[in-house]
Backbone and ligand atoms as CSV (ligand in chain L), in Angstrom:
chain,resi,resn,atom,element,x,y,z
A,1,UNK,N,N,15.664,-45.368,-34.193
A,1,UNK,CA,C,15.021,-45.954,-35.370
A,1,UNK,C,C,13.813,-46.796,-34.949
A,2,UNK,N,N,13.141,-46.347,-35.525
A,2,UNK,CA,C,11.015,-47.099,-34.945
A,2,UNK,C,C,11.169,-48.554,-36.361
A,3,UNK,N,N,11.461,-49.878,-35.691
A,3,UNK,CA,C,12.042,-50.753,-36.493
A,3,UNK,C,C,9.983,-51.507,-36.043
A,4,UNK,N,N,9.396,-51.906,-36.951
A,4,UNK,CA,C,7.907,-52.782,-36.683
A,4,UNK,C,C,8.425,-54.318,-37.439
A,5,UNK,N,N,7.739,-54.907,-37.020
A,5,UNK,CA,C,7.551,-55.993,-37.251
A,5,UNK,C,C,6.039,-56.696,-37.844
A,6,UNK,N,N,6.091,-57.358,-38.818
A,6,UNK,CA,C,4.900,-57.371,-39.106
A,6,UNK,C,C,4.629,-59.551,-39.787
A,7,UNK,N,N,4.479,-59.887,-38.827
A,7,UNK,CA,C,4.523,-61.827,-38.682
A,7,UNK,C,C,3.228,-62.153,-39.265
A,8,UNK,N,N,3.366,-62.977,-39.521
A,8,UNK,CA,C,2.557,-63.903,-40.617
A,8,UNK,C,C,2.691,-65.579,-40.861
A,9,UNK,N,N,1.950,-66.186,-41.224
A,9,UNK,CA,C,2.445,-67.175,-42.271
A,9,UNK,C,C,2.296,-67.060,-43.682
A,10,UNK,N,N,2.209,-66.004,-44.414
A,10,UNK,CA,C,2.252,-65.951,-45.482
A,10,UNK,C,C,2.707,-66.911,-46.465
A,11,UNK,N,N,1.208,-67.956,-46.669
A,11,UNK,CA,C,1.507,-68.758,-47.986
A,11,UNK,C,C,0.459,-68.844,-48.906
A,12,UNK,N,N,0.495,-68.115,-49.655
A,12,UNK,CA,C,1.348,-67.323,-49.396
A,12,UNK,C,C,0.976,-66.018,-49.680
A,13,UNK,N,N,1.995,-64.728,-49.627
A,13,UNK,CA,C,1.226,-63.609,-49.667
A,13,UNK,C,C,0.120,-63.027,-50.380
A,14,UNK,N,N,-0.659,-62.576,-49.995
A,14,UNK,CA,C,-1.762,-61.916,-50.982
A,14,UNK,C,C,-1.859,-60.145,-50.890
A,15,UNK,N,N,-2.788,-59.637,-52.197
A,15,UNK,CA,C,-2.575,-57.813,-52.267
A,15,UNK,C,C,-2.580,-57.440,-50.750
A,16,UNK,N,N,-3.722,-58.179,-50.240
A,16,UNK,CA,C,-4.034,-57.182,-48.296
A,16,UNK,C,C,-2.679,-57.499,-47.418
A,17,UNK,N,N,-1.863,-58.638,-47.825
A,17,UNK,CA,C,-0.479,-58.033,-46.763
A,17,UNK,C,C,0.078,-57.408,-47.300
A,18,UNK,N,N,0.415,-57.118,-48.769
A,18,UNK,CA,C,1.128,-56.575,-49.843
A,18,UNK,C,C,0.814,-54.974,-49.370
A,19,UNK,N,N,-0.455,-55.067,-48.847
A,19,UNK,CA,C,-1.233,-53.370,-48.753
A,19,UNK,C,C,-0.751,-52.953,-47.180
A,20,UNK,N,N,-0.673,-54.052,-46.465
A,20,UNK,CA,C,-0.187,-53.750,-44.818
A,20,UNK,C,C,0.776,-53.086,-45.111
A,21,UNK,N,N,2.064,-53.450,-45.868
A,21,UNK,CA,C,3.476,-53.376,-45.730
A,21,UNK,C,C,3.276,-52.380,-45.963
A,22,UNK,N,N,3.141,-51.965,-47.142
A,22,UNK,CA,C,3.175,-50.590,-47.879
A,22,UNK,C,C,2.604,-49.719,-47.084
A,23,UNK,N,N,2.018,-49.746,-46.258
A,23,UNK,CA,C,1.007,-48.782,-45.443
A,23,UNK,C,C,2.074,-48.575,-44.181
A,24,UNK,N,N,2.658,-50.076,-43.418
A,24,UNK,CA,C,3.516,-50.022,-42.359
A,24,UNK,C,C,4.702,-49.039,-42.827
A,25,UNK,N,N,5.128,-49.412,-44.452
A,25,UNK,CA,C,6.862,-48.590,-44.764
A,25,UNK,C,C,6.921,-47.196,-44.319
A,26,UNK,N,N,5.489,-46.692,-44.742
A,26,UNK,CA,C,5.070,-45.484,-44.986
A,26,UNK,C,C,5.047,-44.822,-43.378
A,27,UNK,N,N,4.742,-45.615,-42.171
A,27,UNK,CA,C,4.837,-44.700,-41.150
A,27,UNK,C,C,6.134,-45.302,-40.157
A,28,UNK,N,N,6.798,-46.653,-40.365
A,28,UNK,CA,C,8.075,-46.881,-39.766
A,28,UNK,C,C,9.278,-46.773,-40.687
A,29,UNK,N,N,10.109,-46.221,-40.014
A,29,UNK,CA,C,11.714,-46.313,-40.393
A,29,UNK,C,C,12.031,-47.638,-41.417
A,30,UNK,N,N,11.935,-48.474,-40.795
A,30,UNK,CA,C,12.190,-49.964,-40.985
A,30,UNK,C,C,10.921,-50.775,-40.604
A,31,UNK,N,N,10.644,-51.910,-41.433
A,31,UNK,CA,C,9.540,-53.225,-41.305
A,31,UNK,C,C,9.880,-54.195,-41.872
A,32,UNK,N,N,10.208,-55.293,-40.738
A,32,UNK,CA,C,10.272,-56.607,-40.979
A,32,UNK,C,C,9.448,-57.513,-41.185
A,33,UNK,N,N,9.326,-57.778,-42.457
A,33,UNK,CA,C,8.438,-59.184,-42.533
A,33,UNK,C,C,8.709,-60.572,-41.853
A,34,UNK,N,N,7.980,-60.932,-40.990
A,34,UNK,CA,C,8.363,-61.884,-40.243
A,34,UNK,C,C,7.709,-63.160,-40.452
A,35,UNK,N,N,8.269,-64.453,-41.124
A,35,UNK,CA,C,7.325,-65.504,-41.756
A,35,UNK,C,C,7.632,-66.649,-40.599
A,36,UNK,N,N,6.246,-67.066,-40.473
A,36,UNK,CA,C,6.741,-68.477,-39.028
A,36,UNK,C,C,7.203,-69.787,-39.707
A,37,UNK,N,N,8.251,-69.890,-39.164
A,37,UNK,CA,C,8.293,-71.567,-38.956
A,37,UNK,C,C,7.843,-72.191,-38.207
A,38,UNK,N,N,6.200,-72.664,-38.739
A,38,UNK,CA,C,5.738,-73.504,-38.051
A,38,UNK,C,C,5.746,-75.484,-38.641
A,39,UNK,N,N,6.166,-75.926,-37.482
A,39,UNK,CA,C,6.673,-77.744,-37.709
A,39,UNK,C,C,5.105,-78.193,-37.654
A,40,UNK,N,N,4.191,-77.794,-36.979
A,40,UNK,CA,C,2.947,-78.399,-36.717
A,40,UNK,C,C,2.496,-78.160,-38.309
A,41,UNK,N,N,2.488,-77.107,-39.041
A,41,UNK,CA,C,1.575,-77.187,-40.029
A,41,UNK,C,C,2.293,-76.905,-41.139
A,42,UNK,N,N,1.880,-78.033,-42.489
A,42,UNK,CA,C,2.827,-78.273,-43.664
A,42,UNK,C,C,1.606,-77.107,-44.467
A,43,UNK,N,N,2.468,-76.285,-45.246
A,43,UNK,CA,C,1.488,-74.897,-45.891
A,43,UNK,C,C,2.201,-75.702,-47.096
A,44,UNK,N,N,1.441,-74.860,-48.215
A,44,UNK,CA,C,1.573,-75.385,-50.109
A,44,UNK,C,C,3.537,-74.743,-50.042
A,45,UNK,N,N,3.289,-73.486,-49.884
A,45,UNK,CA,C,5.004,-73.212,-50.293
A,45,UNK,C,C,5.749,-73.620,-48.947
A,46,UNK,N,N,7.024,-73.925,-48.611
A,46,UNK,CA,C,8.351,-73.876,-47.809
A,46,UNK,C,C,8.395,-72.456,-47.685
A,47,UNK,N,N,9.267,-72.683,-46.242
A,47,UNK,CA,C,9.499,-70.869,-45.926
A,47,UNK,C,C,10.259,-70.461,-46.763
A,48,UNK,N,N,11.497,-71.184,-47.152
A,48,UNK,CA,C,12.457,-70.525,-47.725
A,48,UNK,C,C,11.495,-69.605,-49.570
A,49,UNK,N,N,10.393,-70.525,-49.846
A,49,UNK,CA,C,10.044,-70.018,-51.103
A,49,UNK,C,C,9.100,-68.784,-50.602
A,50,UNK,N,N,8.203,-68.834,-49.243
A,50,UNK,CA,C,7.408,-67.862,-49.055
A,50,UNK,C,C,8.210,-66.469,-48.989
A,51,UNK,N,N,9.445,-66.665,-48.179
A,51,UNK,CA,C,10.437,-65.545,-48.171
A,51,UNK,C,C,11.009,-65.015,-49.653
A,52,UNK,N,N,11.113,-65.897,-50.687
A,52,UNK,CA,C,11.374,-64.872,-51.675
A,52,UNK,C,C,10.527,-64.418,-52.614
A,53,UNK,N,N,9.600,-65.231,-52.388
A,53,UNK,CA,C,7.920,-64.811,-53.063
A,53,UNK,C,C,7.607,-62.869,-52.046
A,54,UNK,N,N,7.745,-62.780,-51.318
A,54,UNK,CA,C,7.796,-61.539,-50.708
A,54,UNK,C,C,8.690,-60.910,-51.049
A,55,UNK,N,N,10.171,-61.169,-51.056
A,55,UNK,CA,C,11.170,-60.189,-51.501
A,55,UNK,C,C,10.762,-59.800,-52.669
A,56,UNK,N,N,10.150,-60.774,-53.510
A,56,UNK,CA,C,10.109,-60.094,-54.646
A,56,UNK,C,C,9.159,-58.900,-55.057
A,57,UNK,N,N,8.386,-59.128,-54.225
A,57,UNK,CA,C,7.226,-58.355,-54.186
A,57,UNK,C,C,7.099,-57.319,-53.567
A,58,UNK,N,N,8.193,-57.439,-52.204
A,58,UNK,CA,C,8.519,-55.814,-51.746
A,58,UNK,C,C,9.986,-55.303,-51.679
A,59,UNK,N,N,10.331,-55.810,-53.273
A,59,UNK,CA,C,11.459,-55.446,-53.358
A,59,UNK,C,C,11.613,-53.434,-53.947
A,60,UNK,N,N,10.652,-52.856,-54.290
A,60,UNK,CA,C,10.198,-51.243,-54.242
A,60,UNK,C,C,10.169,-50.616,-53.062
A,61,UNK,N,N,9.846,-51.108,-51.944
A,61,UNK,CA,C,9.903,-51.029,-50.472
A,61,UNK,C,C,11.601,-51.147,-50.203
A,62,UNK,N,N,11.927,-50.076,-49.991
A,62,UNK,CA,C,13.371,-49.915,-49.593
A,62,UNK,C,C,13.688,-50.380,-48.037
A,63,UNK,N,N,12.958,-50.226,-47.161
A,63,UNK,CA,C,12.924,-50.103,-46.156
A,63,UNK,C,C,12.385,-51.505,-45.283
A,64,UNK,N,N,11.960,-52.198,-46.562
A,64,UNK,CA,C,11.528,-53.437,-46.035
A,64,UNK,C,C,12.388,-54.534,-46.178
A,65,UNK,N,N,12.440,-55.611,-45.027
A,65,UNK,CA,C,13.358,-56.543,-45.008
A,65,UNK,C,C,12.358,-58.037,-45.117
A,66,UNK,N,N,13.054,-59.220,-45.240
A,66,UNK,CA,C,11.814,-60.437,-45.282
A,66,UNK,C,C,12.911,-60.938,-44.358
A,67,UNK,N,N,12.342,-61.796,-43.236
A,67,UNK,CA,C,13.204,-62.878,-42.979
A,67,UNK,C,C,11.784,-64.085,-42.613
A,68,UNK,N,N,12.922,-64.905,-41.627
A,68,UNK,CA,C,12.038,-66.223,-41.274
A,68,UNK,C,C,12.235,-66.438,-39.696
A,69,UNK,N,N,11.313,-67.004,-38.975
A,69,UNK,CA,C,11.907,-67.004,-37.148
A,69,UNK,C,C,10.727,-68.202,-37.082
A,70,UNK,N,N,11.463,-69.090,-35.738
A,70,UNK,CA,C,10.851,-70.428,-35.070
A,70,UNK,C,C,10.697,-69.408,-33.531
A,71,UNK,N,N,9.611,-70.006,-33.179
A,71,UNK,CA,C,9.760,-69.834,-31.548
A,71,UNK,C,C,8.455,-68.500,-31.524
A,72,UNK,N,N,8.697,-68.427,-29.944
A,72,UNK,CA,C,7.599,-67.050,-30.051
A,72,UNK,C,C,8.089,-65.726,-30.294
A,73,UNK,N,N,6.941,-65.228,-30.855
A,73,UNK,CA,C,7.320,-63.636,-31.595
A,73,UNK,C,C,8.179,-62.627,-30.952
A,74,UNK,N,N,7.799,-62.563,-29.222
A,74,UNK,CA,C,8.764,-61.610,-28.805
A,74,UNK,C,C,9.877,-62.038,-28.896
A,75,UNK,N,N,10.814,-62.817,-28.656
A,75,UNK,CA,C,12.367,-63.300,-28.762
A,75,UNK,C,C,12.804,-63.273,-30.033
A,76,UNK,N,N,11.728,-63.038,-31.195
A,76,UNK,CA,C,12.451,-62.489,-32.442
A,76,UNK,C,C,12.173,-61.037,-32.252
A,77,UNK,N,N,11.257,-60.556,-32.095
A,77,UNK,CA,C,11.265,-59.061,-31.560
A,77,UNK,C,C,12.426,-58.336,-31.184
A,78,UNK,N,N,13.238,-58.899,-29.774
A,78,UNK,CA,C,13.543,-58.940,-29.530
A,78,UNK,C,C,15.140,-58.843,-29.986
A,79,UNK,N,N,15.075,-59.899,-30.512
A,79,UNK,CA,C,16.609,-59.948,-31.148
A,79,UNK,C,C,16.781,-58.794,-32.167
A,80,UNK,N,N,15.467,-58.352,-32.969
A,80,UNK,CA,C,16.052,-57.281,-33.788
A,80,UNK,C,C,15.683,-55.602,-32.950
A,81,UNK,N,N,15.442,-55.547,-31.918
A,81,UNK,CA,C,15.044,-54.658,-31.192
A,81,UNK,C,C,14.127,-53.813,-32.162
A,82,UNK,N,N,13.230,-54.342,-32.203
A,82,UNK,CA,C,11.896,-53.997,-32.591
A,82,UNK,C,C,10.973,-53.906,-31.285
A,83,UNK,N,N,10.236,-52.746,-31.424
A,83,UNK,CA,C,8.978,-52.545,-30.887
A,83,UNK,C,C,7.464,-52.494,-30.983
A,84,UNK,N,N,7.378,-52.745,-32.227
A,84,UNK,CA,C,6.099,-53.051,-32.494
A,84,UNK,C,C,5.798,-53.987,-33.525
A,85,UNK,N,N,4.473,-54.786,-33.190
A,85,UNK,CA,C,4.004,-55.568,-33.885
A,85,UNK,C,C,2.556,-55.372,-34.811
A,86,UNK,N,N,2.777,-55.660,-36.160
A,86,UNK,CA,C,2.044,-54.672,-37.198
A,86,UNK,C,C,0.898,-56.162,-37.239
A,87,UNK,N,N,-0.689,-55.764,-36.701
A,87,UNK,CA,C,-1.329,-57.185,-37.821
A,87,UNK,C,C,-2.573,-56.372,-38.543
A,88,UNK,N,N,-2.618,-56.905,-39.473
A,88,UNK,CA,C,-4.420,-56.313,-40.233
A,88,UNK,C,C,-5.087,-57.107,-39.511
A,89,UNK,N,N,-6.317,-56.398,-39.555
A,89,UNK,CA,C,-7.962,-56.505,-39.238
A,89,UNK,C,C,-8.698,-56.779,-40.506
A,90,UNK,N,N,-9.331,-57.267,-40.810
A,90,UNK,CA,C,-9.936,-57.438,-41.782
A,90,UNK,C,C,-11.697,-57.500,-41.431
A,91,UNK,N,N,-12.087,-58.231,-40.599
A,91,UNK,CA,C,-13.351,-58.369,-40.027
A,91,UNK,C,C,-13.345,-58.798,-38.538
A,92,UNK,N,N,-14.752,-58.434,-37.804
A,92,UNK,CA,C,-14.735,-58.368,-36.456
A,92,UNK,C,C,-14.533,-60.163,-36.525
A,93,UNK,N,N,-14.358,-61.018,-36.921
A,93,UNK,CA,C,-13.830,-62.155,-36.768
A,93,UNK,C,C,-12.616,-62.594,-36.636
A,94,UNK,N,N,-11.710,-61.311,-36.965
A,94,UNK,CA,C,-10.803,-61.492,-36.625
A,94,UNK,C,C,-10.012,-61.048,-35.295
A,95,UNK,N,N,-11.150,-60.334,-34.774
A,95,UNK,CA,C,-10.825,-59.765,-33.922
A,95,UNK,C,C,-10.184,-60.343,-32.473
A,96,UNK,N,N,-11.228,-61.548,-31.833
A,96,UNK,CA,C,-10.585,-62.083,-30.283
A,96,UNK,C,C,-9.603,-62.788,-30.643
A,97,UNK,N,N,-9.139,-63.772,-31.590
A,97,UNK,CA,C,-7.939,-64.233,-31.859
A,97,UNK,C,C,-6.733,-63.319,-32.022
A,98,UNK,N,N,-6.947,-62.589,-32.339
A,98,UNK,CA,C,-6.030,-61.118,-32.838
A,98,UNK,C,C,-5.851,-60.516,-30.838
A,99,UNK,N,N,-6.852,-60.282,-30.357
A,99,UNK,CA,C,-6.891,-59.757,-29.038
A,99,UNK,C,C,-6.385,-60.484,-27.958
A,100,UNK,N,N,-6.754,-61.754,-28.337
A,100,UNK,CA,C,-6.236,-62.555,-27.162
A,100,UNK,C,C,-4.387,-62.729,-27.350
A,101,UNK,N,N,-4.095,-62.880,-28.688
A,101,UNK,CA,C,-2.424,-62.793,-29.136
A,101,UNK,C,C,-1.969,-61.667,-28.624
A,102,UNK,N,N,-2.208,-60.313,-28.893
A,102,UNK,CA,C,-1.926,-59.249,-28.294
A,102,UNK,C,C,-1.887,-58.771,-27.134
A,103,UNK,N,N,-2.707,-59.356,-25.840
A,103,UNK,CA,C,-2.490,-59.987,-24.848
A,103,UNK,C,C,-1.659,-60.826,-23.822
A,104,UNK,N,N,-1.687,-61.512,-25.177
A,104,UNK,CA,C,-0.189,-62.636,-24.393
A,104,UNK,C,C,0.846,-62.138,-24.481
A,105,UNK,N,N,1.068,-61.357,-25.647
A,105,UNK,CA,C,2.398,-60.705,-26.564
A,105,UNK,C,C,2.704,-59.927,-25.218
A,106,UNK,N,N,1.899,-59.318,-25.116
A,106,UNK,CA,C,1.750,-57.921,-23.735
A,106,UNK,C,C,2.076,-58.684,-22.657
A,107,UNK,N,N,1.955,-59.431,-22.509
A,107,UNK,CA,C,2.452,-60.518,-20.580
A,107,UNK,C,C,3.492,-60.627,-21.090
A,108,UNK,N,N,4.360,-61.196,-22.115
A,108,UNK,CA,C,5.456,-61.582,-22.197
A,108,UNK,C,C,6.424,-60.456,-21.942
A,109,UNK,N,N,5.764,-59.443,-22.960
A,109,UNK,CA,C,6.967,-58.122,-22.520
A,109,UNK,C,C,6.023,-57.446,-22.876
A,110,UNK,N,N,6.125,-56.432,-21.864
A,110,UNK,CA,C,4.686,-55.243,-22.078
A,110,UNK,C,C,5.739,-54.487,-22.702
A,111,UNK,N,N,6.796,-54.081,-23.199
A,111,UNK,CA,C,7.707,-53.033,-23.918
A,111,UNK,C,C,7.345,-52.780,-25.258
A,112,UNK,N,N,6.483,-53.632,-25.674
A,112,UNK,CA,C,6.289,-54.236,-27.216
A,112,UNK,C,C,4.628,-54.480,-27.829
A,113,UNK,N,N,4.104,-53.193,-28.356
A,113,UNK,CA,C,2.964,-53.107,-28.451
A,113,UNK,C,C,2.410,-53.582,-29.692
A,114,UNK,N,N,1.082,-53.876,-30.354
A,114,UNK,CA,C,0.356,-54.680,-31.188
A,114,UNK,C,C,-0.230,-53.333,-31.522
A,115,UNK,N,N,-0.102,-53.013,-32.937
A,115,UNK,CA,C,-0.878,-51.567,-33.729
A,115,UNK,C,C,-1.328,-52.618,-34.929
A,116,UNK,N,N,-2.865,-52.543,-35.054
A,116,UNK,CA,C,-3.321,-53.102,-35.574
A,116,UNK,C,C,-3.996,-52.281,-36.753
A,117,UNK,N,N,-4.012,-52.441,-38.090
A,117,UNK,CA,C,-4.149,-51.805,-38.803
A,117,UNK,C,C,-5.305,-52.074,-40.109
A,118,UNK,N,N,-6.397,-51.298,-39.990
A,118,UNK,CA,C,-7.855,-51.519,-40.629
A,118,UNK,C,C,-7.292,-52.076,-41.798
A,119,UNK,N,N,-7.791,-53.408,-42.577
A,119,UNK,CA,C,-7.613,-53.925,-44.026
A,119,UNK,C,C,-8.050,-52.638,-45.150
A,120,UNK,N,N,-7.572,-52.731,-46.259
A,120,UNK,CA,C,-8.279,-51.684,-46.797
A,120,UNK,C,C,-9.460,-52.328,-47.524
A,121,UNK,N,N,-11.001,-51.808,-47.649
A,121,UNK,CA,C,-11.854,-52.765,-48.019
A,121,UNK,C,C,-12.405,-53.451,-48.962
A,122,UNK,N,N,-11.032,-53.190,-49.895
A,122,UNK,CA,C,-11.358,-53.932,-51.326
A,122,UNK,C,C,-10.465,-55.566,-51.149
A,123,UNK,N,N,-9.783,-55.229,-49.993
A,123,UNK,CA,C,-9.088,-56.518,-49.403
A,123,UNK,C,C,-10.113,-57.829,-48.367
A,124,UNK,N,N,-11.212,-56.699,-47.770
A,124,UNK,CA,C,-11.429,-57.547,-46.399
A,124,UNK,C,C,-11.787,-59.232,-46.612
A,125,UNK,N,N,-12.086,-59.551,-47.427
A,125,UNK,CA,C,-12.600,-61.115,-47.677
A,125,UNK,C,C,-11.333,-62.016,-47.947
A,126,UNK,N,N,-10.176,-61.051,-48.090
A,126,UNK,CA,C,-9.086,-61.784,-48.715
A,126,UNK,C,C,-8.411,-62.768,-47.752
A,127,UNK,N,N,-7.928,-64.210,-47.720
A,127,UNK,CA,C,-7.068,-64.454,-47.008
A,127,UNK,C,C,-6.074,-65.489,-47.947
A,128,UNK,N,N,-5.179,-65.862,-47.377
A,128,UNK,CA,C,-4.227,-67.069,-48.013
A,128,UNK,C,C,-4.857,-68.316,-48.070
A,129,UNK,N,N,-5.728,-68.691,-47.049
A,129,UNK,CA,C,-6.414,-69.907,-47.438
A,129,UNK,C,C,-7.341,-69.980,-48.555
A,130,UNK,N,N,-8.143,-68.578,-48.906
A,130,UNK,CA,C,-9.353,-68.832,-49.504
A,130,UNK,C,C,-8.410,-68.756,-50.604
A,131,UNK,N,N,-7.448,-67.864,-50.863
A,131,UNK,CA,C,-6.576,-67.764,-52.549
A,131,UNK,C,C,-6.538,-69.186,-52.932
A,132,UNK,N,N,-5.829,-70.413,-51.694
A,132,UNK,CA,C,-5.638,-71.539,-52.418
A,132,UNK,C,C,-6.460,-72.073,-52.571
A,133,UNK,N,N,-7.784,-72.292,-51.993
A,133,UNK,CA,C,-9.009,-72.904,-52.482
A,133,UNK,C,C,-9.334,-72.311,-54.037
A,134,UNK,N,N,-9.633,-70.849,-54.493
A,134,UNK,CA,C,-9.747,-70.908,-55.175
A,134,UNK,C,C,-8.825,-71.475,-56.466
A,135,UNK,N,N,-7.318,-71.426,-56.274
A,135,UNK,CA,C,-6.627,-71.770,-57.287
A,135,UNK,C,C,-6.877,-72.914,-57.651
A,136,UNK,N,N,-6.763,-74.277,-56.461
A,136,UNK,CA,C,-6.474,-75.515,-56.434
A,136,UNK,C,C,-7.798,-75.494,-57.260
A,137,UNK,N,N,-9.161,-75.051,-57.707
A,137,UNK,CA,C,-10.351,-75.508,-58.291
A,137,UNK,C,C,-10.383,-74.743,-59.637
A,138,UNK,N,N,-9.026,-74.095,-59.776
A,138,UNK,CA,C,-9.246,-72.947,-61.373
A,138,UNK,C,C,-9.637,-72.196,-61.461
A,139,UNK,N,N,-9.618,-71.828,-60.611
A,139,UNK,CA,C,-10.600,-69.818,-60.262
A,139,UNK,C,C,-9.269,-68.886,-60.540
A,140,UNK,N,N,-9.942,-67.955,-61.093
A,140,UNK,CA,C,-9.056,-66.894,-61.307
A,140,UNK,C,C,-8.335,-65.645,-60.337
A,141,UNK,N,N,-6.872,-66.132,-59.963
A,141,UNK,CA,C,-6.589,-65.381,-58.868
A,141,UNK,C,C,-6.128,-64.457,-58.756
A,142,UNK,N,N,-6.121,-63.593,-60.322
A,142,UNK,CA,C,-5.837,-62.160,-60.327
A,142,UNK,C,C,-6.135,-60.984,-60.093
A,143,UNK,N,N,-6.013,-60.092,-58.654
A,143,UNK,CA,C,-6.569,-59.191,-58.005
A,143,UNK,C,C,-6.563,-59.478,-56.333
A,144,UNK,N,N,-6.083,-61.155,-56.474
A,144,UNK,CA,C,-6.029,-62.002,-55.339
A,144,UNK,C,C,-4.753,-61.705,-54.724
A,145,UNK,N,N,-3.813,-62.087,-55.306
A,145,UNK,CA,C,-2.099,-61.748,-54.684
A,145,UNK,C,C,-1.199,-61.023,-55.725
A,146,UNK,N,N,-0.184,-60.762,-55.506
A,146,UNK,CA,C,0.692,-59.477,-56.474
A,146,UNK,C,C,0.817,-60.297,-57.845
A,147,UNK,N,N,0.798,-59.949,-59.322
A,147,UNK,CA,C,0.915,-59.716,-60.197
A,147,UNK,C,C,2.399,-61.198,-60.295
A,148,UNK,N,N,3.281,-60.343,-59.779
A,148,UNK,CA,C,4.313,-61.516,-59.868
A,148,UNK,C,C,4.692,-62.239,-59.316
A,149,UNK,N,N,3.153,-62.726,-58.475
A,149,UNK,CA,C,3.750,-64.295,-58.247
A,149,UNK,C,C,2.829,-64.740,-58.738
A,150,UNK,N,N,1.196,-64.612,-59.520
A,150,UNK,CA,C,0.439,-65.352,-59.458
A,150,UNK,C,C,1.071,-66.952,-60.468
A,151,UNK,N,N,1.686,-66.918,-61.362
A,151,UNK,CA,C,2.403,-68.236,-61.795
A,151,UNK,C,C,2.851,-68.988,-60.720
A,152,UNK,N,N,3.765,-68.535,-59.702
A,152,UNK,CA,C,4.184,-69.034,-58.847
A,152,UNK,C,C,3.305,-70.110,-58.092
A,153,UNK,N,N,2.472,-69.401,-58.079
A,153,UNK,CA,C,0.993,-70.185,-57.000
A,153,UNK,C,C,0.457,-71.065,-58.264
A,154,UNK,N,N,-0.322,-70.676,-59.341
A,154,UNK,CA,C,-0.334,-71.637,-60.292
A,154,UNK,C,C,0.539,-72.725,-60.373
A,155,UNK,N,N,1.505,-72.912,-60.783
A,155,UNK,CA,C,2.575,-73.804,-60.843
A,155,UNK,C,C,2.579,-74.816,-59.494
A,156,UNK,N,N,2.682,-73.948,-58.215
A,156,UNK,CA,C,3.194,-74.730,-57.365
A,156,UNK,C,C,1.617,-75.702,-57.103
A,157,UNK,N,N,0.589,-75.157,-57.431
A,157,UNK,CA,C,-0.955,-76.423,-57.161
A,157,UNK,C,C,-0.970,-77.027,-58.128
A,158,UNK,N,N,-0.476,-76.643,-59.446
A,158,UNK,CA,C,-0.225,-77.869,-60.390
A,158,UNK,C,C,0.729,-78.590,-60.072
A,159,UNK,N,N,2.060,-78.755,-59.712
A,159,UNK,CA,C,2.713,-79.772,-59.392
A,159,UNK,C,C,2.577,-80.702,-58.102
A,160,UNK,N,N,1.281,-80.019,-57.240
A,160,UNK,CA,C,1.234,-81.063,-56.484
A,160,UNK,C,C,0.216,-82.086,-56.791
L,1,LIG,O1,O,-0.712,-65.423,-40.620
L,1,LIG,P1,P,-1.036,-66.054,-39.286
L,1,LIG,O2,O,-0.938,-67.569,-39.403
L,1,LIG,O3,O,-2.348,-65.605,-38.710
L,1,LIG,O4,O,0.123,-65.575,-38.263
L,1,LIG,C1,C,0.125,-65.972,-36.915
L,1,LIG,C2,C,1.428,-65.539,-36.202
L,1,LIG,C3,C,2.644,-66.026,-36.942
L,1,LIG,C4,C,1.460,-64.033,-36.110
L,1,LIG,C5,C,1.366,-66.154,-34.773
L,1,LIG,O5,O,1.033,-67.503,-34.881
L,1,LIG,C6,C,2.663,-66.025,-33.973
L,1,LIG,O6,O,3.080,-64.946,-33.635
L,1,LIG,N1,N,3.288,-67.178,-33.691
L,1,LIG,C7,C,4.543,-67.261,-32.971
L,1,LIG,C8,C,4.337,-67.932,-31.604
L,1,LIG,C9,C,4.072,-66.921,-30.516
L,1,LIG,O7,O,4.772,-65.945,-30.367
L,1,LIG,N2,N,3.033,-67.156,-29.701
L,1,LIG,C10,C,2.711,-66.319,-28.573
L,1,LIG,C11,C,1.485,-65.483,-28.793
L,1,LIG,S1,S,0.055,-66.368,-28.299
């Protein structure tokens, strides 16, 4: 079973990871969404809400799972014996940060390769930061992230 992995911090998700997955289901067995727990940086949603803000969203995706992992990527890799790691490209800016990770990923355990996968280009400008800039100022974020969460994201910049 060709099990990918596909890590993020998704906060939170928008259509271009929404478009990864769907693109990853389509050529692996199995794809794990993998959301970081990171302690250094406080994001608008909690993991536990980013994780079901995704389930819900790739809950049509049979094949797709959401979880959450602390620590570095291969040792969650790892634990689910996964072999590959799924990231979009979006622009050549994303590129040496993306290269140099894939790199390290590769020293840690060369068993475990980085397939990086062209944004599609009605996505490329998209990211999670710029969604919340625009929300937090009242911009309209529909076309921005899936359909059913955009309340979610509304709501959660109004209550802060
Ligand atoms: O959506 P992001 O914030 O660009 O995702 C970055 C992520 C989660 C893929 C990356 O930070 C990561 O894999 N972190 C886990 C720590 C790790 O494994 N580091 C070693 C590679 S340098």
């Amino acid at each position: 079973m060709r099990i990918a992995v596909y890590p993020g911090s998704f906060d939170p998700i928008t259509n271009g990871h929404e478009d990864i997955i769907k693109r990853s289901a389509n050529v692996f067995d199995k794809v794990i969404v993998a959301v970081l727990i990171n302690p250094d940086k406080k994001g608008l949603f909690q993991i536990d809400e980013r994780v079901e803000l995704i389930r819900r969203v790739t809950a049509p995706y049979k094949n797709v799972s959401v979880e959450s992992f602390s620590g570095l990527l291969i040792n969650f890799m790892q634990s689910r014996d996964a072999k590959v790691i799924i990231k979009g490209l979006r622009a050549v800016s994303d590129f040496e940060y993306e290269f140099k990770m894939a790199l390290m990923n590769n020293k840690l355990d060369s068993t475990i390769e980085t397939l990086f996968m062209m944004t599609n280009a009605q996505y490329s400008y998209l990211s999670s930061s710029s969604v919340k800039q625009v929300a937090i100022f009242g911009g309209c974020i529909k076309g921005l992230v899936p359909d059913l969460i955009i309340n979610d994201v509304i709501n959660k910049i109004r209550g802060k």
